[in-house]
C-alpha positions in Angstrom: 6.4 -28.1 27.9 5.2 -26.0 25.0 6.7 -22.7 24.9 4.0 -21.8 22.0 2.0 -18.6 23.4 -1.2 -19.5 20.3 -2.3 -22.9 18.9 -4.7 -22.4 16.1 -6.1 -25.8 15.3 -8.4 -26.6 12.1 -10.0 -23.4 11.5 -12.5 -23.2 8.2 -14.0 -19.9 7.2 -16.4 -19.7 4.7 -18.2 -16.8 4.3 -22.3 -16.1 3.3 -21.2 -16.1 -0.6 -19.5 -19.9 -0.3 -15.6 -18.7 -0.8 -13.7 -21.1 1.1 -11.4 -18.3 3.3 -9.8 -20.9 5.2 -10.1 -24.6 5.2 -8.6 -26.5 8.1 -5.9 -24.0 9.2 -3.4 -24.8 12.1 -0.5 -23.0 12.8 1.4 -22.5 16.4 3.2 -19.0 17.8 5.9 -19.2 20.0 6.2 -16.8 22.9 8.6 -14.4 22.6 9.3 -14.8 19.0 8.8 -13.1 15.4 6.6 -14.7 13.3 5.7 -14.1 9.4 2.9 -15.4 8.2 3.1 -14.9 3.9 1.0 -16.1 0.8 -0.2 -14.4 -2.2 -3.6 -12.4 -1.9 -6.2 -14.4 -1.4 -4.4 -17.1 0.8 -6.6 -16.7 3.6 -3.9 -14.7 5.7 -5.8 -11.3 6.9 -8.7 -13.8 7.4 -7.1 -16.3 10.0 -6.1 -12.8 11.8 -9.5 -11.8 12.0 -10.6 -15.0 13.2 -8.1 -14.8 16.1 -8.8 -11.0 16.7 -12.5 -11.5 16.8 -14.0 -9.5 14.0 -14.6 -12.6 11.6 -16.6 -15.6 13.5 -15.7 -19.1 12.0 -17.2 -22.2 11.4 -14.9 -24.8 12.8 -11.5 -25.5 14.9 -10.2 -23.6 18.1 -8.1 -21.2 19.2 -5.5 -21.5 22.2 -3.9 -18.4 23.4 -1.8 -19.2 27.4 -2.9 -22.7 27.2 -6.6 -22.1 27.1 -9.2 -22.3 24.7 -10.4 -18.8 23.5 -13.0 -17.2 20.9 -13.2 -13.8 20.9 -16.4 -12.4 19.7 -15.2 -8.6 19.1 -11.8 -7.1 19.0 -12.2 -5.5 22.3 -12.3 -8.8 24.0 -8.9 -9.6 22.2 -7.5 -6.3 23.3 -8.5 -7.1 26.7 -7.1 -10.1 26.7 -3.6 -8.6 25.2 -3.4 -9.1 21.7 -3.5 -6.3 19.6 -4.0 -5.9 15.2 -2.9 -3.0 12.6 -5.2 -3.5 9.7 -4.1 -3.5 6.3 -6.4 -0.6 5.3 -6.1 1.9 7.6 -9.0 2.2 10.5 -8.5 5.9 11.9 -11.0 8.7 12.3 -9.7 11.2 9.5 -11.0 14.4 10.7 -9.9 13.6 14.9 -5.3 14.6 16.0 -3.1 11.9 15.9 -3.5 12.3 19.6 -7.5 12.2 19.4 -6.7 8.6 17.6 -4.3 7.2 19.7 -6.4 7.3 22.7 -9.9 6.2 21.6 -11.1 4.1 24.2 -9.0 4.6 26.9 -9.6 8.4 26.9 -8.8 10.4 29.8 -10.9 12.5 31.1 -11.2 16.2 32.8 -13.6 16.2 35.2 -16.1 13.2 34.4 -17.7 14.4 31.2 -14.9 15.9 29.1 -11.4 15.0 27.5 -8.0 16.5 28.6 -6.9 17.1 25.5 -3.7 17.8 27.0 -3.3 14.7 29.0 -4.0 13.0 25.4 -1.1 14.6 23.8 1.1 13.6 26.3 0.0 10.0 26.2 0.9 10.4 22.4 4.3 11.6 23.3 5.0 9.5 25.4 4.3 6.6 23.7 5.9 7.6 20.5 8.7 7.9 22.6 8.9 4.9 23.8 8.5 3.1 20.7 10.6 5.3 18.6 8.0 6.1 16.7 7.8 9.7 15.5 4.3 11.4 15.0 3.0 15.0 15.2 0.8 15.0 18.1 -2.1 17.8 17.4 -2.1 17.5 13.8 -5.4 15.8 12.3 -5.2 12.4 10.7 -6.7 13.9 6.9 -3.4 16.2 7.0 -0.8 13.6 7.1 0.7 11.6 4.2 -0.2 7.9 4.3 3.1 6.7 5.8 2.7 9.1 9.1 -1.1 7.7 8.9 0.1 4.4 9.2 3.0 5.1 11.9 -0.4 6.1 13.9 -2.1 3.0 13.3 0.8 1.4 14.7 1.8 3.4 17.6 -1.9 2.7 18.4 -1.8 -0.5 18.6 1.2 -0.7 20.9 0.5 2.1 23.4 -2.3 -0.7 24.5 0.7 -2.9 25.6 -0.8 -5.9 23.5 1.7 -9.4 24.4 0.9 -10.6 20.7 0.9 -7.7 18.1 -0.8 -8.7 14.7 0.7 -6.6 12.2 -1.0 -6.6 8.5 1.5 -5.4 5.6 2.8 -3.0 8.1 5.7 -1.6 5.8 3.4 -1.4 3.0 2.9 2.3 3.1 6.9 2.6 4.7 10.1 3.8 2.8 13.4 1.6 3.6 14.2 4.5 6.2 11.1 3.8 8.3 11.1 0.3 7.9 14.5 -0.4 9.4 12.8 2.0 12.3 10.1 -0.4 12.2 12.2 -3.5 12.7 14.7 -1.7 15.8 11.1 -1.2 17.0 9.9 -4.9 16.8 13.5 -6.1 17.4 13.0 -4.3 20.9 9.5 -5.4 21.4 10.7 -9.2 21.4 12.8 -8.6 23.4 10.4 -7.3 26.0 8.8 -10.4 25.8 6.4 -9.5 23.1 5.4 -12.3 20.0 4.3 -10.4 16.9 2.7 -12.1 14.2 3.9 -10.3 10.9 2.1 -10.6 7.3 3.6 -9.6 4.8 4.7 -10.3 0.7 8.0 -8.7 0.7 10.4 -12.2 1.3 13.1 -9.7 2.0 11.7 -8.7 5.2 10.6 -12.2 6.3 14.2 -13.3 6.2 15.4 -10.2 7.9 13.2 -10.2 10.4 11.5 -13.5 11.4 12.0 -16.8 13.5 9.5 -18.7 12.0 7.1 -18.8 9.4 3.6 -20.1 7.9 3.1 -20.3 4.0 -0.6 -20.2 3.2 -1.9 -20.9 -0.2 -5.2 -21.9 -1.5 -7.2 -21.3 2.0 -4.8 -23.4 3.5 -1.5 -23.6 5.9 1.1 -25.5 3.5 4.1 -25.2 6.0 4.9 -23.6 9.7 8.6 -24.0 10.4 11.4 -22.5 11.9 13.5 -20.0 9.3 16.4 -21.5 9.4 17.9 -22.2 5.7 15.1 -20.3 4.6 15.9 -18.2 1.5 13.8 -15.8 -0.7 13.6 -17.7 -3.3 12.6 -21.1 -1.2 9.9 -19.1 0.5 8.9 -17.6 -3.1 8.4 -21.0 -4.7 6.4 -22.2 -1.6 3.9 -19.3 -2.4 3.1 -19.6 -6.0 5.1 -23.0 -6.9 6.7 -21.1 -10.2 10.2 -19.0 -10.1 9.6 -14.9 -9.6 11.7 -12.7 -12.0 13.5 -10.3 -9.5 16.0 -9.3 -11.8 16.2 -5.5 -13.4 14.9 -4.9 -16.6 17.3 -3.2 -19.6 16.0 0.0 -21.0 14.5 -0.4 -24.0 16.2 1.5 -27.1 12.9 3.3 -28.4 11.9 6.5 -26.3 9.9 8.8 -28.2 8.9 12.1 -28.0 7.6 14.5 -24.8 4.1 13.7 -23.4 3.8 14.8 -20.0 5.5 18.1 -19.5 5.5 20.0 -15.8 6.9 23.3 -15.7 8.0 25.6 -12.7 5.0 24.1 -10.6 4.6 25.5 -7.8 2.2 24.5 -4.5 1.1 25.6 -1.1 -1.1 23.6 1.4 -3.6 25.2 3.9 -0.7 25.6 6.7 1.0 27.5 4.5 4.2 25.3 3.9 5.8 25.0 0.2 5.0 21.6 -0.9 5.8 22.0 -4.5 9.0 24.3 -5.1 8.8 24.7 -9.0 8.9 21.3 -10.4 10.3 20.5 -14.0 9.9 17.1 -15.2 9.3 15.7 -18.4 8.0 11.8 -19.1 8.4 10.8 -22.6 7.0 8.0 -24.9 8.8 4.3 -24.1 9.9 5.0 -21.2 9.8 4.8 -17.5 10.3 7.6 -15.1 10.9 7.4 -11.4 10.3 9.0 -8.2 12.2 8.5 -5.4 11.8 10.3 -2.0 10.1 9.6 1.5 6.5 10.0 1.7 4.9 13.3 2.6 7.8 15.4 0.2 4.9 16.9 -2.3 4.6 13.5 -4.3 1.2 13.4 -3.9 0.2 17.0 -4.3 2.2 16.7 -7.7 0.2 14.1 -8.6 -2.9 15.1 -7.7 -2.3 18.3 -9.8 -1.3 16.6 -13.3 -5.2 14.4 -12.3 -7.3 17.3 -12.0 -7.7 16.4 -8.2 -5.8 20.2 -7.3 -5.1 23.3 -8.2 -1.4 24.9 -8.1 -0.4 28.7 -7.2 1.5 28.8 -10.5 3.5 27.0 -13.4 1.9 24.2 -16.1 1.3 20.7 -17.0 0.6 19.7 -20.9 -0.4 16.2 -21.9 1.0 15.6 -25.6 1.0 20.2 -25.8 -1.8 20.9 -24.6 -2.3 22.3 -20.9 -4.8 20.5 -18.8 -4.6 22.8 -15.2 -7.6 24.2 -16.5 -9.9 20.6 -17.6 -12.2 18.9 -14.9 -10.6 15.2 -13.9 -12.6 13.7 -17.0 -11.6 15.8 -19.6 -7.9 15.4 -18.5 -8.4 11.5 -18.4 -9.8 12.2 -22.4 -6.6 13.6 -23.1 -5.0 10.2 -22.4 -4.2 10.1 -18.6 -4.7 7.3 -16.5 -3.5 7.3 -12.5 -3.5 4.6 -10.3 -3.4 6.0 -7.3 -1.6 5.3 -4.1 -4.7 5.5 -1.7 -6.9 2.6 -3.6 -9.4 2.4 -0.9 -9.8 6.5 -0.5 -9.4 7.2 -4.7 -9.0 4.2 -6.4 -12.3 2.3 -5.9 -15.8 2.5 -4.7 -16.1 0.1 -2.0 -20.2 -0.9 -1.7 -19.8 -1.0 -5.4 -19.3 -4.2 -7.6 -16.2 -5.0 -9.5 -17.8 -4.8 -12.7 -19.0 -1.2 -11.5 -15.7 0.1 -10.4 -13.9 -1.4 -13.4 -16.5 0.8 -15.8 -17.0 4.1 -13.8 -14.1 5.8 -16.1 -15.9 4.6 -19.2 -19.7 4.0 -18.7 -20.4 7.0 -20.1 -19.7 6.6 -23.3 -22.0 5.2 -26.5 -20.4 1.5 -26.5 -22.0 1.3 -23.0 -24.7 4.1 -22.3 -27.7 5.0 -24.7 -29.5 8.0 -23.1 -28.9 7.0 -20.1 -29.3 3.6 -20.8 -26.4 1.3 -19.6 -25.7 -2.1 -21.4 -25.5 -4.6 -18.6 -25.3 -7.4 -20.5 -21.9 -5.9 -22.5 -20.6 -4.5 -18.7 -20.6 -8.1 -17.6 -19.4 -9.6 -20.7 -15.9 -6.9 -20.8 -15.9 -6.5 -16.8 -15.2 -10.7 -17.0 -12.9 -10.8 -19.8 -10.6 -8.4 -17.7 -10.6 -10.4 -14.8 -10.0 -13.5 -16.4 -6.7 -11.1 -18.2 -5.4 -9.8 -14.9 -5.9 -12.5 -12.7 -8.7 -11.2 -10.2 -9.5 -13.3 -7.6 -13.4 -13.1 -7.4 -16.6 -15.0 -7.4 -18.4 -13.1 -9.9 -18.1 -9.6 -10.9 -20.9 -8.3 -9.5 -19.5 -9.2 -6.1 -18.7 -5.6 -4.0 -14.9 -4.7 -4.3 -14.6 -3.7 -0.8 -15.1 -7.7 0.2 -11.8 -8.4 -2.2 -8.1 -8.6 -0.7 -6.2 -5.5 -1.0 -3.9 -7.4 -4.0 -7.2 -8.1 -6.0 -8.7 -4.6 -5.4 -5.4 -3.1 -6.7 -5.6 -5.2 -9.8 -8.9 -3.5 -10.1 -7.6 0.0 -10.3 -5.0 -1.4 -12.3 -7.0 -3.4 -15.3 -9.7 -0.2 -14.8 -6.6 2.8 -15.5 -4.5 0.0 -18.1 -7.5 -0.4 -20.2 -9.1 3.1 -20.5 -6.5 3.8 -23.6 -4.4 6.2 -21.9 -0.9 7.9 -23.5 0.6 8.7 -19.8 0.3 6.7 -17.0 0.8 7.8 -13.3 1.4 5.0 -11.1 1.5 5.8 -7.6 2.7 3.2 -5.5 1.0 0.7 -7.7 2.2 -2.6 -5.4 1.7 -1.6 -2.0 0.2 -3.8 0.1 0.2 -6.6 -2.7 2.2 -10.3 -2.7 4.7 -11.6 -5.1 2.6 -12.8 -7.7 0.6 -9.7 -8.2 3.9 -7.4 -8.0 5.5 -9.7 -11.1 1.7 -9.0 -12.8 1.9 -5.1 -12.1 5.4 -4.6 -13.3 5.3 -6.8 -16.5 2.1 -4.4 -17.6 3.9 -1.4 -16.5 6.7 -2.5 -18.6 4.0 -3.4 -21.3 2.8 -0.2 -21.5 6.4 1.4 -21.6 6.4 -1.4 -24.3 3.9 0.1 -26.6 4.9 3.7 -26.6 3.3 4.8 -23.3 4.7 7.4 -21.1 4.6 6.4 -17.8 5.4 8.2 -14.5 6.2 6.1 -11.5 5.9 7.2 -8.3 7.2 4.4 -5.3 8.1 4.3 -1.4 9.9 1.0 -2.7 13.4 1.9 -4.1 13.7 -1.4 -5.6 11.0 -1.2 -7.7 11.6 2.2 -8.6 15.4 1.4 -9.9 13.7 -2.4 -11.1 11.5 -0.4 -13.5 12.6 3.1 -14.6 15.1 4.0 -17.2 15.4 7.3 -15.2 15.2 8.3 -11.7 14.2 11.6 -9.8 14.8 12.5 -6.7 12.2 14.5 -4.4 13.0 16.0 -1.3 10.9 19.0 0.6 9.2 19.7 -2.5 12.2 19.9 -4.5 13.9 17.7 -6.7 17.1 17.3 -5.6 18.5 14.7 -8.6 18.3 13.6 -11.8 19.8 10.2 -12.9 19.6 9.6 -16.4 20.1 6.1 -16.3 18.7 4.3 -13.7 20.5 0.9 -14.8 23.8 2.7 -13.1 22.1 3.5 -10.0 22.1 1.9 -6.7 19.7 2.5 -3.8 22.6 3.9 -1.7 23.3 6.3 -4.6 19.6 7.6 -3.7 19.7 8.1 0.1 21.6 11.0 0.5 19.3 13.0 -1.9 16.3 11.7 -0.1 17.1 12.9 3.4 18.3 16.6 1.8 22.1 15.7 2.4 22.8 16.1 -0.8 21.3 18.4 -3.9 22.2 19.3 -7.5 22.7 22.3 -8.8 19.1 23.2 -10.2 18.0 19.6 -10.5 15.2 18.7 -12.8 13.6 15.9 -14.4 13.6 17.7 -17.8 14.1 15.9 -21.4 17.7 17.1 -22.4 17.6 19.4 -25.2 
């Protein structure tokens, strides 16, 4: 007897535009099991899941979930039914608590008309709790750093005691930290007797983690087996058929002069709290500088300062000598920034708009495409398709709306929109998350392109790897502080990093200025 808690069995997508999402797909899910389902972006993945969680309708095959035939035709019938999804791009209400979140739909009530607010938080304790899952109950969604936002979305999804829990590049927004709290979490839920279906692109966690697996590629299911003598590198060349470079990268010899200078800067959010302690950093031409540190420790107010995007209390930030705290977004991009930021969906892109649109909106402006208001189509479509045929993205056309590309292919967006707009610094904040192998390898060579060619270029990543992978130096931030500086990041091990992450350890005033 079959042990298998899904069957999916020839399922074709193909949506209104004719792209082919998935063609013929079978896979089965045991009960009780871990499952990771990979591919590059594109694959089909986050499509099959939507098929089976009833917010894409399909065109052909079936569904078996308990031995009998299923098709859910909205995500409330799956939830009912006991499977539950976290999405990719987060799906909370931004301006509602964590609490206000969690319960949606089940909400209990005071009386028959109004919520008990406090019954809600304790739900939300409760269940964060029990899952191990830390989250701050009465704070509002907008307030929290993406990696707390997408502890929510996850906490969410289990405090609905779903039997099969799709999760959708769950780590994506997670330092090492909360992953291996992630994986105690899932480790416990199989054995509760739940099955969770896991995609993902990082290969380490698949063979961490998972029983089985499912390789997509092209549309279509290439293999579903047991892990086994699975390795990285077997699971890698099942993906993209070609060898992936994993190997660091030697510092190049020719780092040039100061262009990104922060000085003594200095930050404090609406609740009051310090978020930026009197930062001093420098990034300098050739070369690569990271940031390490668990989300939500003033990365991203220090980078939405040297973007125009805030104001500080105090200190300064010069691109190339000249300050910028006072320019409007623009100007500072004129003076030869470019950010990718780590939010692509919130700051990175405009969803309802085409790629073409969103790869232009820094630029369009200017005479080579704008006469007096004017706009050169023609020349839009011409450029917009010569930079998707150079950084790979996957799309029918480029007028097609960004929003209805996978999360790898809209990051390649911001990516070819910020490489391209001539900059002298580049800030890239977490510029893989949530993207597979191939376009990680496609990121990182241009990053290292740019270093290449005399760029400065400030990295900001969750992922030590790829922060230790790419920089020739490495800061440390920690409760709006930087607590170390290492000068050479080819010396420096992950574990070396973890102690100054957490606040264990500081330097004596630690900076990430240029030595005199």
């Amino acid at each position: 007897m079959s042990n298998n808690i899904l069957d999916i069995k020839e399922i074709f997508k193909v949506y209104p535009d004719g792209v082919i999402a998935n063609r013929n797909v079978s896979m089965d899910v045991q009960e009780n099991s871990i499952h990771a389902l990979v591919g590059e972006n594109g694959a089909g993945k986050s499509t099959l899941m939507k098929v089976l969680f009833g917010i894409t309708p399909y065109q052909g095959g079936s569904i078996e979930y308990k031995g009998s035939e299923v098709k859910f035709s909205n995500p409330r019938e799956a939830i009912a039914a006991g499977i539950g999804m976290v999405h990719q791009h987060l799906m909370l209400a931004p301006d509602l608590t964590v609490a206000e979140n969690l319960i949606l739909g089940m909400e209990p009530l005071r009386g028959k008309l109004f919520l008990d607010a406090d019954e809600a938080v304790r739900i939300c304790r409760e269940a964060s709790e029990k899952y191990g899952l830390a989250v701050p109950a009465e704070k509002k969604i907008r307030d929290l750093p993406i990696g707390v936002r997408q502890r929510v979305e996850i906490l969410k999804a289990l405090a609905r005691n779903a039997e099969v829990l799709i999760l959708d590049e769950p780590t994506a927004v997670l330092t090492p930290q909360e992953t291996d709290v992630l994986f105690k979490t899932l480790d416990g839920l199989k054995a509760a007797g739940k099955t969770i279906i896991f995609i993902t692109h990082k290969l380490s966690e698949v063979t961490r983690v998972a029983d089985r697996i499912t390789v997509m590629r092209d549309a279509q299911a290439i293999i579903t087996r047991d892990m086994d003598d699975l390795d990285e590198v077997k699971i890698a060349s099942l993906m993209v058929g070609r060898k992936i470079n994993t190997e660091r990268i030697p510092a190049p010899v020719k780092i040039g002069s100061v262009k990104l200078s922060v000085r003594d800067l200095k930050y404090t959010n609406s609740d009051g709290v310090e978020a930026l302690k009197g930062i001093d950093l420098d990034v300098r031409s050739g070369e690569i500088l990271g940031l390490a540190g668990v989300e939500g420790n003033g990365q991203t107010e220090l980078v939405e300062i040297i973007a125009g995007l805030m104001a500080p209390d105090s200190g300064s930030v010069t691109i190339d000598g000249t300050s910028v705290l006072s320019l409007t977004p623009r100007q500072i991009r004129e003076a030869g920034l470019a950010h990718i930021p780590e939010d692509r969906m919130e700051n990175g892109v405009a969803e309802v708009a085409s790629v073409e649109e969103n790869l232009i909106v820094d630029r369009y402006y200017k005479p080579e495409y704008n006469t007096r208001g004017r706009l050169y189509w023609k020349l839009i479509t011409e450029k917009s398709k010569e930079l998707i045929k150079k950084f790979n993205i996957l799309t029918k056309s480029s007028k097609t709306n960004v929003g209805s590309l996978s999360g790898g292919n809209i990051q390649k967006v911001v990516v070819a929109r910020e490489l391209t707009s001539n900059p002298g610094v580049i800030i890239a904040a977490q510029p893989t998350r949530g993207v597979d192998i191939g376009s990680e390898e496609l990121i990182h060579n241009l990053l290292k392109q740019a270093r290449d060619e005399g760029k400065a270029v400030f990295l900001i990543s969750a992922d030590l790897d790829e922060v230790l992978k790419l920089s020739n130096r490495v800061v440390v931030f920690y409760d709006g502080e930087i607590t170390a500086h290492f000068k050479d990041a080819s010396k420096v091990e992950d574990v070396d990093l973890g102690p100054y992450m957490l606040g264990i350890k500081k330097e004596d005033a630690a900076s990430g200025k240029m030595d005199s």
